[in-house]
Residue, then its C-alpha position, 0 to 999 in steps of 0.5 A: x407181309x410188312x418187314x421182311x417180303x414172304x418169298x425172301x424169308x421161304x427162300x431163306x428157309x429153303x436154302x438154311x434146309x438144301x445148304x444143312x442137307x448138303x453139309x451132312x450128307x458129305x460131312x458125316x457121310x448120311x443119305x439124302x434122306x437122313x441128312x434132311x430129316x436131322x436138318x429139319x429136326x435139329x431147325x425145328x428144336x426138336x432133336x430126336x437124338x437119332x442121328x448125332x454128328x461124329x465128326x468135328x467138322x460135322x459137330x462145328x457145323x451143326x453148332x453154326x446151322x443151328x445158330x444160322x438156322x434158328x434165326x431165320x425160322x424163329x423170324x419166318x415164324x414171327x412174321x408169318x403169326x404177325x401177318x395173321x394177327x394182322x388179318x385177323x384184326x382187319x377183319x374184326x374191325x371190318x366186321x365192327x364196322x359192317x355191324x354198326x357197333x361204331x356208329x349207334x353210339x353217334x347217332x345215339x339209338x339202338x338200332x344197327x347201321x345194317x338194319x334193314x328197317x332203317x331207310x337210307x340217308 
């Protein structure tokens, strides 16, 4: 992956998850499981409402782990579709080339670099 290494953006994510885990479970007093599943539900947008924060602190800390958080998913989203369109686009212009659909038009006929009848050059 260009731009931001793979490891260090999971890294990232893994510890915005642990740190807003933590956070909840002291702040607002929730077990391990519910203050990972409001973590992972409130960075991912998609807030079910199950679980609010009644605390001030835990109401200001959501609002800074979802400005914090979103940034870091919303880039490890983007960068890993951009290394996808990349591969997909190496493989295309991989599969162009191995099909000959560049090469007929320099040479001028119709027939397929790969064509088995074509003898070596």
């Amino acid at each position: 992956m260009r731009g931001i290494n793979a490891l260090t953006l999971l890294a990232m994510l893994l510890l915005i998850i642990v740190s807003g885990t933590v956070f909840f479970r002291h702040v607002e007093g929730w077990s391990w499981l519910d203050s990972y599943f409001f973590t992972v539900v409130t960075l991912s947008t998609v807030g079910y409402g199950e679980l609010v924060p009644a605390s001030p602190l835990g109401k200001i800390g959501t609002t800074i782990f979802i400005l914090l958080g979103l940034g870091v998913f919303a880039v490890t989203i983007q960068q890993f579709g951009a290394y996808a369109v990349r591969k997909r686009e190496e493989h295309t212009e991989w599969l162009i080339a191995r099909l000959g659909h560049t090469d007929k038009h320099h040479r001028g006929d119709d027939k397929p670099a790969n064509d088995p009848e074509r003898p070596e050059t």
